[in-house]
N, C-alpha and C positions, 0 to 999 in steps of 0.2 A: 403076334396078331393072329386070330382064329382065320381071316380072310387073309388069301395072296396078295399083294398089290394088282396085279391082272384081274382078282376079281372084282376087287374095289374100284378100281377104275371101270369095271365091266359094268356093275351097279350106277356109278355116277352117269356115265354112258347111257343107260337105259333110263333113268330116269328123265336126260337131257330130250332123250327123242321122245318121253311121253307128255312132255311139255310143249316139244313142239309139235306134236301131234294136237296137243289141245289149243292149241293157237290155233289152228288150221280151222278150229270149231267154231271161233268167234266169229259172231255176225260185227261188223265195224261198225251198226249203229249201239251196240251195248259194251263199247270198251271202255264207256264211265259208269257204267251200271254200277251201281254197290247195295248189296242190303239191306243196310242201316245206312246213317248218317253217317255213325263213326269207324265203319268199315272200309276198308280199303279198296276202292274201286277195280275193277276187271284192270285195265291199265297198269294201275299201281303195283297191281298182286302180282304181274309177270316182271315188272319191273325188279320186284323183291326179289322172285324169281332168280333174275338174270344176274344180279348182284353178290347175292349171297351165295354160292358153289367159289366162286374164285377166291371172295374174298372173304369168306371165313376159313378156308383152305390155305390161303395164305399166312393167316392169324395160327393157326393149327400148326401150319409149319415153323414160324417163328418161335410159337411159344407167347406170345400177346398178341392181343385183340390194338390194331392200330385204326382208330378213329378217323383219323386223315385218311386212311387208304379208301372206306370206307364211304365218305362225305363225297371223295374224287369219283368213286364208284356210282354212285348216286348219283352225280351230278349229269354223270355219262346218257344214264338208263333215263333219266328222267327229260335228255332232249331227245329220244329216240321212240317212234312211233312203233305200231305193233311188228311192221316187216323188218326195221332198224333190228329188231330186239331181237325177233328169229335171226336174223345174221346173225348178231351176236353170239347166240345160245347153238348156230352150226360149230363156231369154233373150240366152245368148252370141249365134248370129246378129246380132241386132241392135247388142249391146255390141262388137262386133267391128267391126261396119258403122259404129257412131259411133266409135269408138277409133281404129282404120286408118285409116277414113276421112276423120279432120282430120288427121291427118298428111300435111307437103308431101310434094311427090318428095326435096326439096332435104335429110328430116330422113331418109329410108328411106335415103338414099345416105348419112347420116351415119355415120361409124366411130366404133365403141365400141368398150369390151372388156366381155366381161360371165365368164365359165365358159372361157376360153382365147385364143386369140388375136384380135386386133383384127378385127372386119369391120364392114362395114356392118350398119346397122337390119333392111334387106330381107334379106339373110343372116339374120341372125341369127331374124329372124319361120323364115324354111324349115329353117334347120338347130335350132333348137327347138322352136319351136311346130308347127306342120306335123310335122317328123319325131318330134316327142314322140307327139301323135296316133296316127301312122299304125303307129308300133312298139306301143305299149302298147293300142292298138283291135286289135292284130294277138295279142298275150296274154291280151284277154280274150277274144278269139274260140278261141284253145288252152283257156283255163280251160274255157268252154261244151265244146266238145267231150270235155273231159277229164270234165265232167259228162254226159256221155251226149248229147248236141243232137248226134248223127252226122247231121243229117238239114240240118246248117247247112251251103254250100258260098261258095265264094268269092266270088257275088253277096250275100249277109250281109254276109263282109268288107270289102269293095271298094265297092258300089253301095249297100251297107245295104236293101236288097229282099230277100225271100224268091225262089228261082229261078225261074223257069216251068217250069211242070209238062209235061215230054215230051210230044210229040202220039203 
């Protein structure tokens, strides 16, 4: 795998805290806000959020996609309000760091198939876990601003910081 495990848990880790930097953004009357109709509401999208690192991680590790784990998972996120959810998402760091982290190099280079074509474990952690994060932390930073937060800019997005204020 091109990335250490240290660094890929370092990535998941940062991601964790730009999400919950972006929770902090929410005003609590737009946490059913949604775009459309058929979009997924502010709620819902952290819910996704909070769900998916463990347990496609888990899936990743296996080697299949377990449905049941999946449904449980769901079941969880979806009786849990916005500070429930942050609790939650405190934890991941660390469940990442022991999850990743006993995995050999020998299981990351391992080839699965899980949602398309065959690749390795270490693929598979960036091209869904990683890129699930950074698209859907990239929609709820649109939903905020679609809620009024103009005042959010790309260090929100990106760094999960508030910007420095101009000298």
């Amino acid at each position: 795998m091109v990335l250490s495990k240290d660094e890929l848990v370092g990535l998941l880790t940062h991601e964790v805290n730009v999400l919950r930097h972006l929770i902090t953004k929410i005003d609590p009357a737009s946490v059913d806000f949604r775009p459309t109709e058929k979009q997924r509401s502010t709620i819902e999208l952290i819910r996704y959020l909070v769900l998916q690192g463990p347990v496609l991680t888990q899936a990743i590790k296996a080697g299949a996609f377990d449905g049941a784990a999946w449904g449980a998972a769901q079941a969880e996120v979806d009786a849990a309000d916005l500070a429930g959810l942050d609790a939650k998402l405190a934890t991941h760091p660390a469940w990442f760091a022991e999850h990743v982290g006993a995995m050999t190099d020998d299981e990351l280079r391992g080839v699965i198939q899980l949602f398309g074509p065959p690749a390795t474990r270490g693929a598979h952690f960036v091209s869904l876990v990683l890129a699930n994060y950074a698209a859907y932390r990239t929609q709820l930073f649109c939903y905020l601003k679609l809620c009024g937060r103009s005042e959010l800019t790309t260090s929100n997005l990106w760094r999960g910081m508030d910007a420095q204020p101009k000298a």
